[in-house]
C-alpha positions in Angstrom: 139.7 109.9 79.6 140.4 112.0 83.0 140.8 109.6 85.4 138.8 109.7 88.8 140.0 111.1 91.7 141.2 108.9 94.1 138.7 110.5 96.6 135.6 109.3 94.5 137.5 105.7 93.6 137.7 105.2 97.4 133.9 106.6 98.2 132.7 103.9 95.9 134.6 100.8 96.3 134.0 101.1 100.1 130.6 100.8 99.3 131.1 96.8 97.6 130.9 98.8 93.7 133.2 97.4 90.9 135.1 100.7 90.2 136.6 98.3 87.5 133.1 98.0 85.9 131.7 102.0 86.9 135.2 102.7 84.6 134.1 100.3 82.2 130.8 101.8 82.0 132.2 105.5 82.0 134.6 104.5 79.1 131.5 103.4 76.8 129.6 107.2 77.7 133.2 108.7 76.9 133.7 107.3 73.6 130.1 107.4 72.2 129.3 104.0 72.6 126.1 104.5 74.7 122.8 105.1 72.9 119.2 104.7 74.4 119.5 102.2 71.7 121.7 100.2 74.6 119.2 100.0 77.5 117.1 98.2 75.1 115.8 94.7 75.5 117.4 91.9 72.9 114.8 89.5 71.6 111.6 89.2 70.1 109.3 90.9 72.6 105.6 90.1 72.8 102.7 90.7 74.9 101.7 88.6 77.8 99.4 86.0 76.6 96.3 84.8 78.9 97.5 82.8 81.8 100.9 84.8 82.1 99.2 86.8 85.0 96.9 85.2 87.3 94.4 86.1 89.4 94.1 84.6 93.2 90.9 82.4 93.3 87.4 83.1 95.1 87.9 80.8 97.6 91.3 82.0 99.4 91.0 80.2 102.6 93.8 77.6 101.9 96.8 80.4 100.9 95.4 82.1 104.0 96.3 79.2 106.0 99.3 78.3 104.0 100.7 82.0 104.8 99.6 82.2 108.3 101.5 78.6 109.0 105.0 80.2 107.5 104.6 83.2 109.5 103.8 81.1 112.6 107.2 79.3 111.4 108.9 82.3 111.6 109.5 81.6 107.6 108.9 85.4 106.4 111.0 88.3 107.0 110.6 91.7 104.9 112.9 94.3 102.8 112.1 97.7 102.6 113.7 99.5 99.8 114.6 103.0 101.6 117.5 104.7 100.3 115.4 107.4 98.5 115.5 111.0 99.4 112.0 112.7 99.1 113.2 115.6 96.7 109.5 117.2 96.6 109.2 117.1 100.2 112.3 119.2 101.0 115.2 116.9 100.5 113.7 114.8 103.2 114.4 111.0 103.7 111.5 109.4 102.4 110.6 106.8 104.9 110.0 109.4 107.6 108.2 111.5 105.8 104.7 111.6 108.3 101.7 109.8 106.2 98.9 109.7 109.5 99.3 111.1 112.6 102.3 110.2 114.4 103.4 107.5 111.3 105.7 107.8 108.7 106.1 105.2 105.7 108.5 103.5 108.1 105.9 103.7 111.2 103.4 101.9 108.8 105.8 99.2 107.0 107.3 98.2 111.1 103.7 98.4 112.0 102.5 96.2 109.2 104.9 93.8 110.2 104.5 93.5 113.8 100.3 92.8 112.8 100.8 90.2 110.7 102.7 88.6 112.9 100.8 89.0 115.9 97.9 88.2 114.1 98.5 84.4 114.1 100.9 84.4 116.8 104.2 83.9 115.3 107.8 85.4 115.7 108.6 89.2 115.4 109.1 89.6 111.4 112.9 90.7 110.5 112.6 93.8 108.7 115.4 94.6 106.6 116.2 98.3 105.5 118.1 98.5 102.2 119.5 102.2 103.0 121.6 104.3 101.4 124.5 106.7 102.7 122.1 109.6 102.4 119.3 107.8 104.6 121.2 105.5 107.2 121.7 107.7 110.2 118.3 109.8 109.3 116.5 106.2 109.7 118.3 105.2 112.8 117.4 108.5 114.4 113.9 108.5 113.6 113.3 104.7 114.7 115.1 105.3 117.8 113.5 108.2 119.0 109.9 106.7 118.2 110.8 103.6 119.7 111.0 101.1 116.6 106.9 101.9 116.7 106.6 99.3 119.0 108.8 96.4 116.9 111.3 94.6 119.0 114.9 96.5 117.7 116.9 93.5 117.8 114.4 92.6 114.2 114.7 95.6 112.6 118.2 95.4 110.0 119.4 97.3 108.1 122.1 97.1 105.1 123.1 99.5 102.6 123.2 99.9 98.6 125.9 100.9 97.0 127.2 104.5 96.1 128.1 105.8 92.9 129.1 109.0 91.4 127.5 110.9 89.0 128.4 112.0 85.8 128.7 115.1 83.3 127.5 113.8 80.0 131.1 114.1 78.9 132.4 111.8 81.7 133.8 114.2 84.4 132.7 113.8 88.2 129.3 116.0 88.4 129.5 118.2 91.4 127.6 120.0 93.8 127.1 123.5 93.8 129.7 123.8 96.2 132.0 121.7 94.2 132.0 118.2 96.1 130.9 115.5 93.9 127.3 114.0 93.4 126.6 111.0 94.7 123.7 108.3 94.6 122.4 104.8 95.1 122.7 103.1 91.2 119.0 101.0 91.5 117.7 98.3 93.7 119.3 95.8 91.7 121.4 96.4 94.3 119.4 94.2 96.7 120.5 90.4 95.3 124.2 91.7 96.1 124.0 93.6 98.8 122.0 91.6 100.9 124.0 88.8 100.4 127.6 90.8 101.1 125.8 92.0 104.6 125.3 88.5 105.9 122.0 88.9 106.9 120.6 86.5 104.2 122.6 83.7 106.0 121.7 85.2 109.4 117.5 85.0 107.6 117.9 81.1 106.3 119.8 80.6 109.8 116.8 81.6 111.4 114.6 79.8 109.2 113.8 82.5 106.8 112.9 81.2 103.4 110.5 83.5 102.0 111.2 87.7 101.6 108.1 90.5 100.7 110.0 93.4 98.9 108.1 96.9 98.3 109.2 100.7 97.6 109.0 102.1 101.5 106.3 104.7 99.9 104.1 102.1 99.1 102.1 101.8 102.5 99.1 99.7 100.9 101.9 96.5 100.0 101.0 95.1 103.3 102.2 91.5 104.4 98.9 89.3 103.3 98.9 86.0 103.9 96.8 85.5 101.6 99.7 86.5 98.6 102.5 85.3 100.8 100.1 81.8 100.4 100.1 81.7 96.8 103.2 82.7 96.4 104.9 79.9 98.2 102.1 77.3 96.3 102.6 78.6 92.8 106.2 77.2 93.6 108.5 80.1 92.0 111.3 81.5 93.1 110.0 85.2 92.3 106.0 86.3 92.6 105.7 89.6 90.9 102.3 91.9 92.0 101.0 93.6 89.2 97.9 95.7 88.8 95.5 97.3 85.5 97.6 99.8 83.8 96.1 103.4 84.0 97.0 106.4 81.5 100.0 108.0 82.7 101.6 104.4 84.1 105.2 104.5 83.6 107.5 101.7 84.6 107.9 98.4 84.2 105.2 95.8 83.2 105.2 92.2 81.8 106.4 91.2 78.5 107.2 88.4 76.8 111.3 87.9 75.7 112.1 85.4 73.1 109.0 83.2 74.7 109.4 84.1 78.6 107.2 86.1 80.7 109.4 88.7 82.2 109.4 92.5 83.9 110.6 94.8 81.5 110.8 98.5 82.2 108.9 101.0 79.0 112.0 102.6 78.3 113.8 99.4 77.0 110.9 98.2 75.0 112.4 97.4 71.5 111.4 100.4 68.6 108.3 98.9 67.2 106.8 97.8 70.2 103.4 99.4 71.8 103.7 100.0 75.2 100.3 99.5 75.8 100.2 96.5 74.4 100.8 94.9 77.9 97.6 95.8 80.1 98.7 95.5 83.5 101.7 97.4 85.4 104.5 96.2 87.9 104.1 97.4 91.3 107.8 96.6 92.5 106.2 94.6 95.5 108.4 91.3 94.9 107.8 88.3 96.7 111.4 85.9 97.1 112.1 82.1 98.2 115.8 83.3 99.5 117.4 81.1 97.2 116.6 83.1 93.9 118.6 86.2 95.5 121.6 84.0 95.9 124.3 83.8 92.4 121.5 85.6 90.4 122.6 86.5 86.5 123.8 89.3 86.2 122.1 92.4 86.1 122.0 94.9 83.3 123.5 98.2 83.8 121.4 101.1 81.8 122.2 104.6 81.2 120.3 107.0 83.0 120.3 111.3 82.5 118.6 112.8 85.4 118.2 116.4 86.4 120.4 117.3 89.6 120.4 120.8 90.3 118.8 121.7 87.5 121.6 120.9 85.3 121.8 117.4 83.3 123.5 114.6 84.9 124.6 110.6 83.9 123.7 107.9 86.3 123.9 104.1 85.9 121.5 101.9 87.2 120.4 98.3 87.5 116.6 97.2 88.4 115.8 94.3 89.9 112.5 93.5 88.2 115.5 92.2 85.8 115.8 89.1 87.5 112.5 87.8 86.5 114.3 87.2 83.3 116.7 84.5 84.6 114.5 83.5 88.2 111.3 81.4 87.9 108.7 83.5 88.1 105.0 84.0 88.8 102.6 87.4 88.1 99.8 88.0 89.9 97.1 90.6 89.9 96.2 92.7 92.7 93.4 95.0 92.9 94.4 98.6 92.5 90.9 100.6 93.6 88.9 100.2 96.6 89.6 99.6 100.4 91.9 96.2 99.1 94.4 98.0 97.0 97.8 96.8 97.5 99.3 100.3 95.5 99.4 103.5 96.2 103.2 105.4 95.5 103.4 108.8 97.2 105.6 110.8 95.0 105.2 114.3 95.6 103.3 116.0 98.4 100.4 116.4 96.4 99.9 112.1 96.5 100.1 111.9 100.3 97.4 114.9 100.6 94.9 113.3 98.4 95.6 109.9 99.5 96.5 110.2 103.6 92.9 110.3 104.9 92.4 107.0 102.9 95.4 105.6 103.6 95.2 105.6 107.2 91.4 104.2 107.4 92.8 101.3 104.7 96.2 101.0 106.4 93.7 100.5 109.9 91.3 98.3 108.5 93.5 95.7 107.8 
């Protein structure tokens, strides 16, 4: 196996990444040892069975309250999971791509966060940007020259993934067109680790932090509700997982059930056999966290991924963090997907954000 050069060893392990493990890793893809047949789950995989996914009640007054008093607390802080580029909208970083007049993604999520708090009359929110080396200075410069949208700077923080090379399918650094090599941010399973390393989960729980709302920085409608933040710190689990009907076309991650425990698992490592439809409802990736289920999680698994990059094919590894719902307590709920209360709408290509920006902003408003 050619070994890496030194360039690309030093790239990632600057970045916190195990080149011991990436090698390890590389070593399986160079020797034939890596089959889709690996990224599957282990287990006897089931269904969800009723009461694995719950539904918040009629009468939500009391987890309004309940979420209103922690933010009051200055209990809740957010992560925004922005180290994306937006490849169909021009190799632009996603979270400053505009979605209403004078927003962008960011714009909406700082926003979001200065309302709710506001709204009760707590503390300014920490919002925590989990960038990557392809978005950290474009963020910086766009919520410095649009004033943090109004959300005090000293709460807006921001950490960064790690950075990993990509691969030929026969193990060589993938490169560029202009010969440097091809790098990206392996997954937000990223976020336990990272987070941690940056110190400001210690500088959260100093604060009084206990309680984190994760979502995709494209996802505008996974606004901070009291209401959710309410049930998730009542249903007593370290990890509340929003999930919503499963449409044709869904593809992602949804709950199953592993060996007896309700978990997220992602379509692609369903076991051969097993119906992906058998599970009716679909993860949104909005994650709610006590802080102490991010700290000494299990370990994530690492999956082999073949992506197109610049047309040509291209071996990434990955980790997801749904994953930890396999080893952290954790709830499901079910959150409406239509109408003026849905909590997802992912804007992947241009087309999304042009059927969806009029409503978005009138949603987005209303609330």
């Amino acid at each position: 196996m050619i070994a890496l050069p030194p360039e690309v060893v030093a790239t990632m392990a600057s970045s916190g990444l195990s080149v011991e493990v990436f090698e390890g890793l590389r070593r399986r893809l160079v020797e034939g040892g890596w089959s889709p047949e690996e990224n599957r789950v282990r287990g006897v995989v089931e269904a969800p069975r009723p009461g694995d996914v719950a539904s918040l009640p009629a009468d939500v007054s009391a987890l309004r309250a309940r979420g209103e008093q922690a933010l009051r607390d200055g209990q809740v802080g957010i992560v925004l999971l922005n180290g994306g580029m937006a490849t169909r909208f021009g190799e632009r970083v996603k979270g400053v791509v505009e979605v209403t007049e004078g927003r962008s993604f960011l714009g909406l999520k700082v926003r979001d966060a200065a309302r709710a708090a506001g709204a009760v009359g707590g503390p300014p929110v920490p919002v925590m940007l989990m960038n990557s080396r392809a978005t950290t200075d474009a963020t910086a410069r766009h919520l410095e020259a649009r004033a943090y949208f109004g959300h005090p700077p000293a709460s807006v923080w921001t950490f960064e993934q790690q950075w990993a090379v990509r691969l030929e399918p026969s193990g060589d650094v993938f490169r560029e067109r202009d010969g440097r090599p091809s790098y990206y941010g392996p997954g937000h399973g990223d976020l336990p680790g990272c987070l941690t390393r940056s110190g400001l989960l210690d500088r959260f729980e100093a604060a009084g932090g206990r309680f984190l709302l994760m979502s995709n920085v494209d996802n505008a409608a996974a606004t901070l509700d009291p209401v959710l933040l309410g049930w998730h710190i009542e249903s007593g689990g370290g990890l509340t997982v929003e999930v919503v009907d499963k449409q044709a076309g869904d593809v992602g991650g949804a709950p199953w059930r592993v060996d007896g425990r309700p978990q997220i698992v992602e379509t692609f490592r369903l076991p051969v056999g097993v119906d992906p439809d058998a599970s009716s409802v679909f993860n949104t990736n909005t994650l709610w966290f006590r802080t102490e289920a991010l700290r000494a999680p299990a370990a994530l698994t690492w999956l082999m991924v073949r992506k197109k990059a610049g047309g040509r094919q291209a071996v990434q590894f990955e980790r997801l963090v749904g994953e930890l719902s396999a080893s952290v307590d954790t709830r499901f709920v079910r959150v409406p997907r239509v109408g003026a209360a849905t909590r997802f709408v992912p804007v992947k290509t241009p087309q999304d954000l042009a059927a969806n920006r009029a409503w978005l902003a009138e949603a987005w408003g209303s609330r």
